[in-house]
C-alpha positions as CSV (number, residue, x, y, z in Angstrom):
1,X,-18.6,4.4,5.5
2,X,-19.8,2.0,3.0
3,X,-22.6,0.6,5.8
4,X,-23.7,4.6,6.3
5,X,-24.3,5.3,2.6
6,X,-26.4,2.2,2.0
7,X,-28.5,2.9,5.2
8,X,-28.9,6.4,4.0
9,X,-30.2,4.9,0.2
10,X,-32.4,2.8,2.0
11,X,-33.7,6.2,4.5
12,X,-34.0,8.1,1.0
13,X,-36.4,6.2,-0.1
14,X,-38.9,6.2,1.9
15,X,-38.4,9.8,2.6
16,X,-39.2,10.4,-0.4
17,X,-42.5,8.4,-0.6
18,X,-43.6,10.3,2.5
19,X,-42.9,13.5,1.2
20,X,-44.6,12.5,-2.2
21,X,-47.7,11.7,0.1
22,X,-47.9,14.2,2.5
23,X,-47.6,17.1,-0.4
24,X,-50.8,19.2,-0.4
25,X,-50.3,20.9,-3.1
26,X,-50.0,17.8,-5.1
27,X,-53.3,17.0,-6.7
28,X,-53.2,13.7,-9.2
29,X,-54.7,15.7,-12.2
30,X,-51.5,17.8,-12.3
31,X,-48.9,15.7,-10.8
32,X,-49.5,12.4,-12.9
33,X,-50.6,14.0,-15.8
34,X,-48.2,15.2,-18.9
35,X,-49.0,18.4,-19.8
36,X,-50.9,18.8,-23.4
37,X,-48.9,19.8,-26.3
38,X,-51.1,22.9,-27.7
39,X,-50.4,25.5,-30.5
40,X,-49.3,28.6,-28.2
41,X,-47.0,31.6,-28.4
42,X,-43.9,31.9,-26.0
43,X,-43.6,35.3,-26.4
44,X,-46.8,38.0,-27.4
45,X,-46.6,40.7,-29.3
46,X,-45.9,44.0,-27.7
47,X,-48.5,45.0,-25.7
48,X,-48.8,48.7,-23.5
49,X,-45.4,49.9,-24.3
50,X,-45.9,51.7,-27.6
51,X,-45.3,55.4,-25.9
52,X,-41.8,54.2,-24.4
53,X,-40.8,52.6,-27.8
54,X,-41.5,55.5,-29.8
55,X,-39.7,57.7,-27.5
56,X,-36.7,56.0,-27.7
57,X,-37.0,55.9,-31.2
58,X,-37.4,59.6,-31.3
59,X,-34.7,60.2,-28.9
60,X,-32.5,58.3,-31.2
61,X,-32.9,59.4,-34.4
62,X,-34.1,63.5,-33.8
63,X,-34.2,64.0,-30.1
64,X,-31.8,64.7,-27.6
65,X,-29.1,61.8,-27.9
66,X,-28.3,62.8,-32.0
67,X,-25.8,65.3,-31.2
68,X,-24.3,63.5,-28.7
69,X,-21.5,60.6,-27.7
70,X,-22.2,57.1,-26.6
71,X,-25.1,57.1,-24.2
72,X,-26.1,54.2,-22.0
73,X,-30.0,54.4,-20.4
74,X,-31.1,52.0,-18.2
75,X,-35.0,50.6,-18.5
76,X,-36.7,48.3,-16.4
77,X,-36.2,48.7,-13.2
78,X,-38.8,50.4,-10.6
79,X,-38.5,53.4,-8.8
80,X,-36.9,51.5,-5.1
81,X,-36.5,48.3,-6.9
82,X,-34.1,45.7,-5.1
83,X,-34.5,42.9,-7.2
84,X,-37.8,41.4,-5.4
85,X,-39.7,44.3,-7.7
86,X,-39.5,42.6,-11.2
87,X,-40.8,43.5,-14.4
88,X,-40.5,41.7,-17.6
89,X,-38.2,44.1,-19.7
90,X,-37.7,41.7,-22.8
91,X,-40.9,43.5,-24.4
92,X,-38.9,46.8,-24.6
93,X,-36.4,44.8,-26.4
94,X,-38.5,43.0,-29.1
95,X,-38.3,45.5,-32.0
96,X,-35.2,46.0,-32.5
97,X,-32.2,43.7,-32.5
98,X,-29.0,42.9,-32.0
99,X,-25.7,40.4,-31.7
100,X,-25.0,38.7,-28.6
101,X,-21.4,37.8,-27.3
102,X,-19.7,37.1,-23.9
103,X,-17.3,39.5,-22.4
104,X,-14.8,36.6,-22.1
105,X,-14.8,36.1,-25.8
106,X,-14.1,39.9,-26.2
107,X,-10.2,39.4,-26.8
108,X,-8.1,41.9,-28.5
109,X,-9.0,40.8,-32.0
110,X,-12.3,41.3,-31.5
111,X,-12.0,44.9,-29.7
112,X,-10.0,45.6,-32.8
113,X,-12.6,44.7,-35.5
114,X,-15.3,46.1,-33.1
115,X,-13.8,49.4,-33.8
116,X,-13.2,49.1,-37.4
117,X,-16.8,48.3,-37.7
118,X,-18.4,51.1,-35.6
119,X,-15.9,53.2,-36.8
120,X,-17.8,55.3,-39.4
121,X,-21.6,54.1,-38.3
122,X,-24.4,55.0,-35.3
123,X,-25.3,51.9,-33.7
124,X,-28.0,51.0,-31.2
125,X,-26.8,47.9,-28.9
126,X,-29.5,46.2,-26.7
127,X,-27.9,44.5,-23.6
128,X,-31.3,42.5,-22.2
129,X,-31.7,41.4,-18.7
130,X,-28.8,42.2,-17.4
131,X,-28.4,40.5,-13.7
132,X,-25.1,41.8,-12.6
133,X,-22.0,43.0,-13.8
134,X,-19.0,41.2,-12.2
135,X,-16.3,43.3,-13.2
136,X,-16.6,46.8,-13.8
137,X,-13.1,47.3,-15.4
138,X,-14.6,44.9,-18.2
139,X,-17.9,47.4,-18.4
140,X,-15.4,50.2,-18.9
141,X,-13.3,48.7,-21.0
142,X,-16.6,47.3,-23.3
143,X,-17.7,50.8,-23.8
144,X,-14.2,52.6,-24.5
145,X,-14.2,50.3,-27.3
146,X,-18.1,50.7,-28.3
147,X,-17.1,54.4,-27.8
148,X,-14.5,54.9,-31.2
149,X,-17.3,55.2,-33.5
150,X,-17.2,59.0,-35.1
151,X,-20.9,59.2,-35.6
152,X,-22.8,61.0,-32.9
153,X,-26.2,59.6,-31.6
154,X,-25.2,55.9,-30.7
155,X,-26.9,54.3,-27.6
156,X,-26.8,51.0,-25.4
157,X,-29.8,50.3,-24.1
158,X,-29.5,48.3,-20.9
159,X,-32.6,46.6,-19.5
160,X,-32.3,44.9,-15.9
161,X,-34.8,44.3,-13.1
162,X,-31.8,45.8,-10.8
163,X,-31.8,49.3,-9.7
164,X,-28.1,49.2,-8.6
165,X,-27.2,47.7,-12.3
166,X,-29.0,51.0,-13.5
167,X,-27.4,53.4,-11.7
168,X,-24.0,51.7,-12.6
169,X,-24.2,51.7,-16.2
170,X,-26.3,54.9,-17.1
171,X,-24.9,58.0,-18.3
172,X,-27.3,60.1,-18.6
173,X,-28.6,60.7,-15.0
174,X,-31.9,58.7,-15.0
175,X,-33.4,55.5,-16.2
176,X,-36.8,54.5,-18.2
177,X,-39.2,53.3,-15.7
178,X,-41.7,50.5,-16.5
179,X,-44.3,50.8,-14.7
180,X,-47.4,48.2,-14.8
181,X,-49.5,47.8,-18.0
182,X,-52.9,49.2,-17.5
183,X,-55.8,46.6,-17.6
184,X,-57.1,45.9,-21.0
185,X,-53.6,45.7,-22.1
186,X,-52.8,43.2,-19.6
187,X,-55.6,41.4,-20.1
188,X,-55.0,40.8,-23.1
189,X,-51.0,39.7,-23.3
190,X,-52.3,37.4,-20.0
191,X,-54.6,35.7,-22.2
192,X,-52.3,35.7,-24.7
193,X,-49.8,33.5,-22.4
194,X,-52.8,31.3,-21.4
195,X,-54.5,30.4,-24.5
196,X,-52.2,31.4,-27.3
197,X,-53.7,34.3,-28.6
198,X,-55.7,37.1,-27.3
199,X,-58.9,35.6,-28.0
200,X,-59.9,32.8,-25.7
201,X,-62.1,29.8,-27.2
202,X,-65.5,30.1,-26.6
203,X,-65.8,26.7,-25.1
204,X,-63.6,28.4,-22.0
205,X,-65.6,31.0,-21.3
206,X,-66.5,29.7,-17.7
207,X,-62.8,30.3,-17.1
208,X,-62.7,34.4,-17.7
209,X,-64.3,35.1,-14.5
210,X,-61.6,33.1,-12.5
211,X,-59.4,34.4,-14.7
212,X,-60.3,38.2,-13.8
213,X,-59.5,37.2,-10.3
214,X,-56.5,36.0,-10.7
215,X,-55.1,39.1,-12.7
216,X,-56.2,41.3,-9.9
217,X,-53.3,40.1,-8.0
218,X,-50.6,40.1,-10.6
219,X,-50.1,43.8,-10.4
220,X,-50.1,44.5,-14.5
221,X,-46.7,42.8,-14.6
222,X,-45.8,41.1,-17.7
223,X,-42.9,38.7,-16.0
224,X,-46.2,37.6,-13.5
225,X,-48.7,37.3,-16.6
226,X,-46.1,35.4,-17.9
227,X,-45.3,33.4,-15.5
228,X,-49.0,32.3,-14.1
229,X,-50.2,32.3,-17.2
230,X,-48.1,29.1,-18.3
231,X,-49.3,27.3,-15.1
232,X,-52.6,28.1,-16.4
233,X,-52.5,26.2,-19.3
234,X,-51.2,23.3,-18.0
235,X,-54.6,22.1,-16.8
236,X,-57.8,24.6,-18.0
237,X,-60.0,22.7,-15.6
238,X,-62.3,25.4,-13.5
239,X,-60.8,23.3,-10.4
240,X,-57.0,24.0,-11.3
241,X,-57.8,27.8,-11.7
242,X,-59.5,28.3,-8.5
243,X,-57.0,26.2,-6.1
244,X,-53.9,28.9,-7.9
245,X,-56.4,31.5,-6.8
246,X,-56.9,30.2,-3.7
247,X,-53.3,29.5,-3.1
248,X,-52.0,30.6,0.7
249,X,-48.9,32.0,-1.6
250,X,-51.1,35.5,-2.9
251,X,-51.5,36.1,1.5
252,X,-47.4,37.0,1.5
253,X,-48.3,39.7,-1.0
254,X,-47.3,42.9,1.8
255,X,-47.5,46.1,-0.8
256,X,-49.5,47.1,-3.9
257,X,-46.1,46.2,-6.1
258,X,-45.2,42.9,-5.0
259,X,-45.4,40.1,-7.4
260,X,-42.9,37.7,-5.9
261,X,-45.8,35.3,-4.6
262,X,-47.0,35.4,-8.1
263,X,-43.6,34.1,-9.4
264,X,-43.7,31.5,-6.6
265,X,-46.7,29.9,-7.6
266,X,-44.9,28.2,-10.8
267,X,-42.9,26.4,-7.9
268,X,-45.6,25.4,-5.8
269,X,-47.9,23.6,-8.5
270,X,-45.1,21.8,-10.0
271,X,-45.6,18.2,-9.6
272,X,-43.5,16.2,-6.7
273,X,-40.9,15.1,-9.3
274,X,-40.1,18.6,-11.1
275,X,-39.7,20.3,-7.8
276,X,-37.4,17.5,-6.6
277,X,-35.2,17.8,-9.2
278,X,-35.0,21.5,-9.4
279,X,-34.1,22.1,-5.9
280,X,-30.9,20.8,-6.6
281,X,-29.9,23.4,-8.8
282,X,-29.4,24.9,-5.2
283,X,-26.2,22.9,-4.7
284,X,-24.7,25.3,-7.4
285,X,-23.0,28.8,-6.9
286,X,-25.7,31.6,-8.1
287,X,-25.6,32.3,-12.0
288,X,-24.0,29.0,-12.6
289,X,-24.6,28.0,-16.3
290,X,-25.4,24.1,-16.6
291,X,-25.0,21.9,-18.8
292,X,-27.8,19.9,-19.8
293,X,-26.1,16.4,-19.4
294,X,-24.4,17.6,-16.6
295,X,-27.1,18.6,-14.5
296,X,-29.2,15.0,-15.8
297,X,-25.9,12.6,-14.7
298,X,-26.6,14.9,-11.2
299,X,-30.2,14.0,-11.1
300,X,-29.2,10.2,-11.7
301,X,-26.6,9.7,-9.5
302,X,-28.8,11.4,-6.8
303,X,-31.6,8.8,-7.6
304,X,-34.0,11.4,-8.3
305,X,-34.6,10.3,-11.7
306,X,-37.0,7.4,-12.0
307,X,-37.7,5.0,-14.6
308,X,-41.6,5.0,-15.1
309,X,-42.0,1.7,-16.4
310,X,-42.4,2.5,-20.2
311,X,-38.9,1.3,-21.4
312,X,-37.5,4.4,-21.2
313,X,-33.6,5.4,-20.2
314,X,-32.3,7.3,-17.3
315,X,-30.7,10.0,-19.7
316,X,-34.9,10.6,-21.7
317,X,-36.5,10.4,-18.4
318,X,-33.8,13.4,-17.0
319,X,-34.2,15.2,-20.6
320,X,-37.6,14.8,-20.9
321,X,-38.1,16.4,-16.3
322,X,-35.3,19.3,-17.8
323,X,-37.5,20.4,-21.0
324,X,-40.3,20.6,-18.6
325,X,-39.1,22.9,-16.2
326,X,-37.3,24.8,-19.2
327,X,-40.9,25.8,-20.3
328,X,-42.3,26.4,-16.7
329,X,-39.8,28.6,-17.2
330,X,-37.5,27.9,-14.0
331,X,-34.1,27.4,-16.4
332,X,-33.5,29.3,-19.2
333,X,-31.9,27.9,-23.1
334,X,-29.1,29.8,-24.0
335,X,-27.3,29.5,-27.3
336,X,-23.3,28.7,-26.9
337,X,-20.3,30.7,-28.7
């Protein structure tokens, strides 16, 4: 056994050199390079959704949900939607706010002070991107205890890319649909994701053309504007913009609505060594929550973390591959209990 895993090492490694040089997508400007550290926003302001906001607002505080009990509506999802439609529904949640806790740390203490709290007050309770709901004794239990508060008019506003999530936790009978932004609003958050702000430097001016191009295909969605617009500005070279619009990945695109090859872009341009060690994320079960060590001892007992030669360690080298792909957006930060 000992003679097969040291054959196998040695097999790895060249593997891995001919994959590194057979990769087309691979250009040296993007895979050698470190990306340049620029004053930009993570998240835009609003942009396009001013009529739903006020709605819900309205609905809220002197429309049709004052009277009422606990309501539960739904936004994000499209009409159909399976999951492969997304749309990016934190900018419905932005202007207002709320706590966050996990279900498992919602023991009978807490239910009881949850109630004494909401007791005598309206509350409005933002649940954001909500992927599934594994237990839906816990989701009735959750609002039978949001649901003790005397005042009428409270709301939980869910927001999911999941149609089957929506139809699950709403109460009222239909959902708020978000549909693409229109154009100039679009424009303006996906310049907003390339550049920083809005207003692109005049000195990159050659790029808006391209640019125009691009946003064609990202079907007004903020998740894709969001998403393509970080790859973006990894490299504003004329050259890097035209090989993404070039990219085989837009040809996959078979309705109107689809944005998936859009969000599948981010993968392709990621240089040799990100993609490497993303892909074993794969060996864990879906909505697993790493740990950030964790997942870098992985990476270094696979060999998949390098040392480049500049005195750095194993560990800074894995943190350093994880921070990157945490802003390509592929994991996500979350804040423990």
């Amino acid at each position: 056994m000992k003679d097969i895993v040291e054959k196998l090492q040695l097999m790895r490694g060249e593997v891995t050199k001919l994959l590194h040089g057979c990769d087309p997508r691979i250009v040296p400007n993007i895979a050698q390079s470190r990306p340049v550290t620029k004053g930009r926003i993570d998240e835009p302001k609003l942009y396009g959704r001013d009529p739903i906001i006020n709605r819900i607002i309205h609905d809220i505080t002197s429309g049709q949900y004052r009277h009422k009990g606990l309501t539960v509506i739904p936004a994000g999802c499209q009409s159909g939607g399976n999951g492969e439609d997304y749309t990016d529904t934190t900018h419905l949640s932005q202007p207002t706010s709320a706590g966050s806790f996990s279900r498992h740390d919602l023991d009978i203490t807490t239910e009881d002070l949850i109630e004494q709290r909401l007791r005598s007050k309206k509350f409005l309770l933002v649940l954001d991107d909500i992927w599934k709901i594994s237990n839906g004794d816990d989701w009735g239990k959750l609002l039978s205890t949001l649901n003790k508060s005397e005042e009428k008019g409270s709301m939980i506003l869910v927001t999911t890319r999941f149609q089957a999530i929506a139809q699950k936790v709403e109460t009222t009978g239909h959902s708020i649909k978000l549909n693409g932004l229109e154009y100039e609003e679009f424009r303006k958050l996906f310049l907003a994701f390339v550049f920083g702000d809005e207003q692109y430097p005049r000195e990159k001016q050659f790029l808006l053309e391209t640019a125009d191009k691009i946003m064609e295909k990202l079907k007004g969605s903020p998740l894709a504007a969001k998403t393509v617009g970080r790859l973006l500005s990894k490299d504003l070279s004329l050259g890097h913009w035209k090989r993404v619009l070039k990219s085989e990945g837009w040809e996959k695109q078979s309705h109107d609505n689809e944005i998936m090859p859009a969000l599948k872009l981010s993968y392709d341009f990621l240089p040799f060594h990100l993609r490497q060690c993303f892909s074993y994320s794969g060996l864990f079960p879906e909505d697993y929550n790493f740990r950030s060590d964790e997942l870098i001892i992985l990476w270094i007992g696979l060999y998949i973390v390098i040392p480049n030669g500049q005195n750095q360690t194993f560990e800074n080298i894995g943190l350093s591959n994880l921070n990157e792909l945490v802003t390509h957006g592929f994991f996500r930060e979350e804040e423990t209990m």
